[in-house]
C-alpha positions in Angstrom: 6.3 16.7 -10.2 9.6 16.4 -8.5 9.6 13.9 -6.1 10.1 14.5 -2.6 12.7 12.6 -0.7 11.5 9.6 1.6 13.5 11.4 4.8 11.4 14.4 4.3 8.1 11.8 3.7 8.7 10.8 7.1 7.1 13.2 8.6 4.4 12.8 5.9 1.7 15.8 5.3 4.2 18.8 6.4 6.4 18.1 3.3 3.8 18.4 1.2 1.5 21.9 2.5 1.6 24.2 5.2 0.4 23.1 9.0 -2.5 24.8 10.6 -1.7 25.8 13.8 -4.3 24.9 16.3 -2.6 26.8 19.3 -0.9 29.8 19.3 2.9 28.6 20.2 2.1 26.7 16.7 3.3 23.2 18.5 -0.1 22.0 17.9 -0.8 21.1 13.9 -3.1 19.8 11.5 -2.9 18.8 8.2 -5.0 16.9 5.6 -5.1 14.9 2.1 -8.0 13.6 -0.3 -8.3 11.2 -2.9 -11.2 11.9 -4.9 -11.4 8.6 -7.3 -13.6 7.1 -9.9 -13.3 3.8 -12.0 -15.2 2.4 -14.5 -14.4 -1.2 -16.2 -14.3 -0.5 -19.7 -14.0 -4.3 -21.1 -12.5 -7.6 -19.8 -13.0 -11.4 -20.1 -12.0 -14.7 -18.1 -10.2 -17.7 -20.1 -12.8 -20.3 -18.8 -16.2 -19.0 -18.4 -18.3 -16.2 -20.8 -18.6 -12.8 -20.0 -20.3 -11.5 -18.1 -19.6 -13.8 -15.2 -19.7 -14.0 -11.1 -15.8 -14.3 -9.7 -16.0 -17.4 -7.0 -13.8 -17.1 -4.2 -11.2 -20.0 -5.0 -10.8 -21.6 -1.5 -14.7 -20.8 -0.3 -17.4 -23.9 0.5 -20.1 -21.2 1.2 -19.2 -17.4 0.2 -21.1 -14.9 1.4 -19.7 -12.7 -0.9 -19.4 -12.6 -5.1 -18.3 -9.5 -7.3 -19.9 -9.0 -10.9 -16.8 -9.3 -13.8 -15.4 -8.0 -15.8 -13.9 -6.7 -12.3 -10.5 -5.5 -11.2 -8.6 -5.1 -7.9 -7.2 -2.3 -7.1 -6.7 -1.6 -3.3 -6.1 -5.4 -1.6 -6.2 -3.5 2.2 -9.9 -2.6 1.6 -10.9 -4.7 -1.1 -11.3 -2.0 -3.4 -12.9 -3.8 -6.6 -14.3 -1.9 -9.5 -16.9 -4.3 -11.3 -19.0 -4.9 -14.5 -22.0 -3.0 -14.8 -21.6 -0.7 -11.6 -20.8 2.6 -14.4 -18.4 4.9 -13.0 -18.0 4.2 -9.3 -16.4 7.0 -6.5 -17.1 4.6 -3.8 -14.1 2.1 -4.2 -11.1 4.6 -3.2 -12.4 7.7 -2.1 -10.8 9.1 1.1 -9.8 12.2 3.3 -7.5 12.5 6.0 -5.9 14.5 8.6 -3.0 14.5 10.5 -2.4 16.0 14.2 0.8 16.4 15.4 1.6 18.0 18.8 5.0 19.0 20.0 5.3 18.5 23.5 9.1 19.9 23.7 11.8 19.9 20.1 12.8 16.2 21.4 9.2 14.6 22.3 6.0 14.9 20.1 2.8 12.6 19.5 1.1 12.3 16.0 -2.3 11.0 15.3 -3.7 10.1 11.7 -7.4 9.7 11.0 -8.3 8.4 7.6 -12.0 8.3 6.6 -12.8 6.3 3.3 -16.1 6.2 1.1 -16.2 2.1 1.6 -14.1 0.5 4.8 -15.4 -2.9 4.8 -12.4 -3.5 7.5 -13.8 -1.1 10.2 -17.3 -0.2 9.3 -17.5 3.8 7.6 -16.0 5.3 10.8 -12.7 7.0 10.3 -9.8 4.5 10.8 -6.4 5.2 13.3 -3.9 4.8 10.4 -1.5 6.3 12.5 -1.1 7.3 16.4 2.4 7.7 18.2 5.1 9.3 20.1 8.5 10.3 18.6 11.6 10.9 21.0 15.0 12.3 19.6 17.7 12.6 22.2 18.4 16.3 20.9 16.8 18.4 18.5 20.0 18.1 15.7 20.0 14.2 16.6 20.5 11.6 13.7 18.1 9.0 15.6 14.7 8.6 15.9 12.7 6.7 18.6 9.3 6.0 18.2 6.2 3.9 19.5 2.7 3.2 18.8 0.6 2.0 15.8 2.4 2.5 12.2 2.5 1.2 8.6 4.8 -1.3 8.0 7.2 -0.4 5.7 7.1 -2.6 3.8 7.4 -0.6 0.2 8.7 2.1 -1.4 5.8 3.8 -0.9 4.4 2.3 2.4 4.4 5.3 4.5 2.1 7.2 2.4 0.1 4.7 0.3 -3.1 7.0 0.7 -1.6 10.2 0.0 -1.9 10.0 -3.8 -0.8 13.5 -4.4 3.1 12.1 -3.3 3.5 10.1 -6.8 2.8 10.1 -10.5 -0.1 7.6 -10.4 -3.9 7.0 -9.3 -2.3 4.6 -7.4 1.0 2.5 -6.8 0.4 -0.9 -8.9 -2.0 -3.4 -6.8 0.0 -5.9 -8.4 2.7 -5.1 -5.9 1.3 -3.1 -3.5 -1.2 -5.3 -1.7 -1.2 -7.7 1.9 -4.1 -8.5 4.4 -2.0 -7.3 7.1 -1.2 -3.3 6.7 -0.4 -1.8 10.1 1.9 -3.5 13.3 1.8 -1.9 17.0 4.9 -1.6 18.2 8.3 0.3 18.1 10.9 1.1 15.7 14.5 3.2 15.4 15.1 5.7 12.7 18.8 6.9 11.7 19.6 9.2 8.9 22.8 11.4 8.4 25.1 12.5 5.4 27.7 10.3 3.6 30.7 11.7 4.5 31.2 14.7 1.7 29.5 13.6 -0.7 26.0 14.6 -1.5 24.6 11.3 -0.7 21.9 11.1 2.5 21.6 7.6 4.0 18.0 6.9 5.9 16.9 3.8 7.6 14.9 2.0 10.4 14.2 -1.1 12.2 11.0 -1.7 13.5 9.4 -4.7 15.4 5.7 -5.2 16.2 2.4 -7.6 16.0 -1.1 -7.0 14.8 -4.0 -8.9 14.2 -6.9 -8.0 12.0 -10.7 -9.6 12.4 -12.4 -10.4 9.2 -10.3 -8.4 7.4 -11.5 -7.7 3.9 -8.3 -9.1 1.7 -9.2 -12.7 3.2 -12.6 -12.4 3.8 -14.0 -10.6 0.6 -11.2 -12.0 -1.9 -10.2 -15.4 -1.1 -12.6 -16.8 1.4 -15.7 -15.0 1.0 -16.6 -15.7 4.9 -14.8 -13.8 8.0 -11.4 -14.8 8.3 -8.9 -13.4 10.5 -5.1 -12.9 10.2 -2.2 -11.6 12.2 1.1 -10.9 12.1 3.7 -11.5 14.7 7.0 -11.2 15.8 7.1 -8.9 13.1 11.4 -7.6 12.5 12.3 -6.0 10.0 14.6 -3.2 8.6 14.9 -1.0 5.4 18.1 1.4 4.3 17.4 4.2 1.3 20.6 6.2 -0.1 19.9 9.1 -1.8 21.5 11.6 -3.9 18.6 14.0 -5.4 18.5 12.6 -8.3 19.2 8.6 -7.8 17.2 7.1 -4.7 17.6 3.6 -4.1 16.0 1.7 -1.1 16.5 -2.0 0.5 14.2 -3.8 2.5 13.7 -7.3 4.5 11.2 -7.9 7.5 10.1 -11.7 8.4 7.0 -12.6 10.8 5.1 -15.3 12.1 1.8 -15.2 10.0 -1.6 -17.2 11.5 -4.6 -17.2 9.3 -8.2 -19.2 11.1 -11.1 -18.7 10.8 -13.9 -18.7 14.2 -16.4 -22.1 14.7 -19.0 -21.1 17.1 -18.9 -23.7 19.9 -16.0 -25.6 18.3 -12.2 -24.6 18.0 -11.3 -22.4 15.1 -10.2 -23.9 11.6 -6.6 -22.6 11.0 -5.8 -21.8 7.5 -2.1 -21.9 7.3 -0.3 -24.6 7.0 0.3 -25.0 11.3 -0.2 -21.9 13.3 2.5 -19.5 12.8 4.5 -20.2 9.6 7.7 -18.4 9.5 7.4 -15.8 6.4 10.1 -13.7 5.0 9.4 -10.7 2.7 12.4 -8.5 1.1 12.2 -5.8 -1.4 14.7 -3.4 -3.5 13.6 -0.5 -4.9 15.4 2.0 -7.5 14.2 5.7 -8.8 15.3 8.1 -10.8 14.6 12.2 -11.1 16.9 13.5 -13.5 16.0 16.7 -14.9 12.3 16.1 -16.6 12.3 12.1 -16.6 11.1 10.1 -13.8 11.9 6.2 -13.7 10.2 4.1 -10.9 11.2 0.8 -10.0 10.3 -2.3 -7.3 11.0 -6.0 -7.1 10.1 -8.1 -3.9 10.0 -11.8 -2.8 7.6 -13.2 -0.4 8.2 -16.4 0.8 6.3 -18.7 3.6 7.9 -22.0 5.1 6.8 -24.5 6.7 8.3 -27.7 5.5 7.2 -30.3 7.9 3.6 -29.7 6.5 5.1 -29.8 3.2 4.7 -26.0 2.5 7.5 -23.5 1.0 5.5 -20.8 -0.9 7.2 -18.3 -2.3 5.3 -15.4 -4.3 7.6 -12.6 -6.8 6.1 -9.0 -8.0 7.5 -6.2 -9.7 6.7 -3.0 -11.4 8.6 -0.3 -13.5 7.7 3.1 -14.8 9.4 5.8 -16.8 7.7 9.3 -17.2 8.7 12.8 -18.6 7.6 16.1 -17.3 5.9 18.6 -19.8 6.0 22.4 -18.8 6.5 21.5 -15.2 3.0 20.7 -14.6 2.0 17.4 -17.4 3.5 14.2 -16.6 2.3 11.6 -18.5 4.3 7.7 -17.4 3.7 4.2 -18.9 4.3 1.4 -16.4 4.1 -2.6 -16.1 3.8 -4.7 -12.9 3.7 -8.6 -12.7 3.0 -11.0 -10.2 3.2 -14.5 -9.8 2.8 -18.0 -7.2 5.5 -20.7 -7.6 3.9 -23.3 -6.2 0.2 -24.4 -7.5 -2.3 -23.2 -7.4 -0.8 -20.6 -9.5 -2.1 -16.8 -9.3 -0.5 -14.0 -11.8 -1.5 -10.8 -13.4 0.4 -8.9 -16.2 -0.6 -5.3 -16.2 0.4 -2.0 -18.2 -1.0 1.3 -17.6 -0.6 4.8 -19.1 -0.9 7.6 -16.9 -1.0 11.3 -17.1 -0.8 14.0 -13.7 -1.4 17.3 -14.5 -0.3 19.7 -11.6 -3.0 22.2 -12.6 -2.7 24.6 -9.4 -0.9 24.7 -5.6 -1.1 21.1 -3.7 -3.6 19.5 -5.9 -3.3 17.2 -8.8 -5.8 15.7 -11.7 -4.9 12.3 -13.1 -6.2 10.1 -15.8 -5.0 6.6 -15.8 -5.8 3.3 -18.2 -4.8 0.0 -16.9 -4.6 -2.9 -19.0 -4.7 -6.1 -16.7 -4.3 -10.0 -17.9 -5.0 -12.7 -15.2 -2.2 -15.7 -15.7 -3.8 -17.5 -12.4 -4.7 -21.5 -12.5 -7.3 -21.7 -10.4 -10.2 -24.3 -11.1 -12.7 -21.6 -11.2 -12.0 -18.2 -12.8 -10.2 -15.7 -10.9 -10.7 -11.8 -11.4 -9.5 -12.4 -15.1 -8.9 -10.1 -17.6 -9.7 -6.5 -17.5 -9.8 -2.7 -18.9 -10.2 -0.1 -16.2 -9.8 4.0 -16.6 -9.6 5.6 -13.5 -10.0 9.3 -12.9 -9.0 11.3 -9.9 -8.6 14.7 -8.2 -6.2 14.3 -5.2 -4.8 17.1 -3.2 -3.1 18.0 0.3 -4.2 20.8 2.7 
């Protein structure tokens, strides 16, 4: 599969299959995408307990929640785990979507994006607003981009459309790197893009700012906590820049926030989980891919990093992955990858992961992968974490 360049990816679904027109001026659109996805655990084991065993939420007093291991990770967002003894389970990332996009004149349109997933511990099983908001362009030809509403941040390579799995070679982007409690912001952001002088290189970029806050959301409240917990996000600036060429693409990012984490007391004031309410957090990533004929090399480093030194806190997390791929007959593209993760400061939490994947582009706007990861837990907790595990995933994922 060639990959599709992020300015086009923008605009998400349209660069991928052809809009339905729901009026007859054809300024009223729909499009869709599925992710049809099982996993089964094939093997794994924890360094201080016997297998099986119950993972034990490492900073819970009373969990109301406990997943069966051997078990593996791999959507953070939903808390997507694939666990011992469950066979092959369809329930963990399954998901449709659709996009409508109505143009109100060539400089002012509104896009709304409904996503409805198979589990959705963070909203119940209704479809979730991914997306929903208003573009503005000064003229039709212009290089800049207004925009407002609800979004996802940015915050990755591969941000903007995490869920559409038929835009990239795997069943999904590492969860080693690709991950946070905090997914969306509402708010505004500026988009530029425009040709390098004479040269065939295309420069795209945006600065957004925003807040959001998420209720019990599942990443704390299912992984670490194992009771509700809340988080938001605010003050949220930040800014990304991707040049590209067609065949090299390489993409910088940085975005800091105020980040509060608590968690409710009925008749009491809430307990606050972060060092003081609002610790200044910085996150920046660099990201570097290559298309050159039939070989395909994918690449991502960030550093997250929370401060608060008066309460004696400077955490700073690093995770990386990188791929390389070749392309078989135009349609067979099988890629071996590795991602890494890792806490400086104790407790420590790490994972170590390779995975072999194969996408076969067996007919128009739909793909078939097979993909075996191969994950090894370096955390230091005092109980077990998710430890060590074998998963092979399958899935059909398409666009419409």
């Amino acid at each position: 599969m060639k990959r599709i360049p992020l300015t086009l990816l923008l605009a998400a679904l349209p660069a991928f299959s052809h809009a339905i027109d729901l009026d007859d001026a054809g300024t009223f659109t729909v499009t869709g995408f599925y992710n049809l996805t099982g996993g089964y655990v094939v093997s794994g084991n924890s360094p201080v307990t016997t297998s099986p065993w119950t993972y034990v939420q490492p900073f819970a007093s009373a969990s109301t929640s406990a997943w069966k291991c051997p078990c593996t990770i791999q959507n953070w967002e939903y808390a997507g785990v694939y666990q011992n003894g469950k066979g092959l389970q369809f329930n963990q990332e399954t998901l449709g979507g659709v996009q409508f996009k109505k143009d109100f004149t060539p400089e002012f349109s509104a896009t709304l994006q409904l996503v409805s997933r198979a589990t959705n511990p963070n909203a119940g099983s209704r479809p979730t607003v991914d997306w929903a908001y208003v573009t503005l362009t000064p003229s039709h030809d212009s290089a800049w981009t207004f925009q407002a509403g609800k979004f996802r941040i940015p915050l990755y390579y591969y941000s903007d459309y995490l869920y559409i799995g038929y835009a990239y070679q795997w069943v999904r982007p590492a969860p080693d790197v690709y991950g946070w409690p905090i997914y969306s912001y509402d708010g505004v952001n500026v988009g530029y893009k425009s040709q390098l002088g004479p040269s065939n290189w295309s420069l795209t970029s945006q600065m957004w700012y925003g807040n959001y806050t998420q209720d019990s959301d599942a990443y704390d409240s299912q992984i670490y906590y194992g009771v509700p917990t809340n988080e938001s996000w605010k003050k949220i600036w930040g800014a990304y820049a991707s040049v590209n060429n067609g065949t090299v693409d390489v993409r910088a990012m940085v975005m800091k926030y105020r980040d509060d984490i608590w968690q409710d007391n009925p008749g009491g004031p809430p307990t606050t989980l972060t060092g003081s309410p609002s610790e200044f957090t910085r996150i920046e990533g660099l990201a570097a891919n290559l298309d050159y004929k039939n070989f395909i090399v994918r690449s991502e480093i960030d550093r997250y990093q929370q401060i608060d030194l008066p309460n004696g806190v400077d955490n700073v997390y690093k995770y990386m992955l990188i791929g390389a791929g070749y392309t078989f007959f135009g349609k067979l593209t099988p890629m071996y990858t590795f991602s890494r993760y890792r806490t400086v400061a104790e407790p420590i939490e790490g994972r170590n992961t390779q995975n072999l994947s194969v996408r076969w582009d067996f007919m128009k706007n739909t793909a078939l992968k097979v993909q075996y990861d191969v994950s090894r837990d370096a955390s230091q907790y005092a109980t077990p974490f998710f430890g060590d595990s074998k998963l092979l995933s399958i899935s059909l994922q398409g666009v419409f």
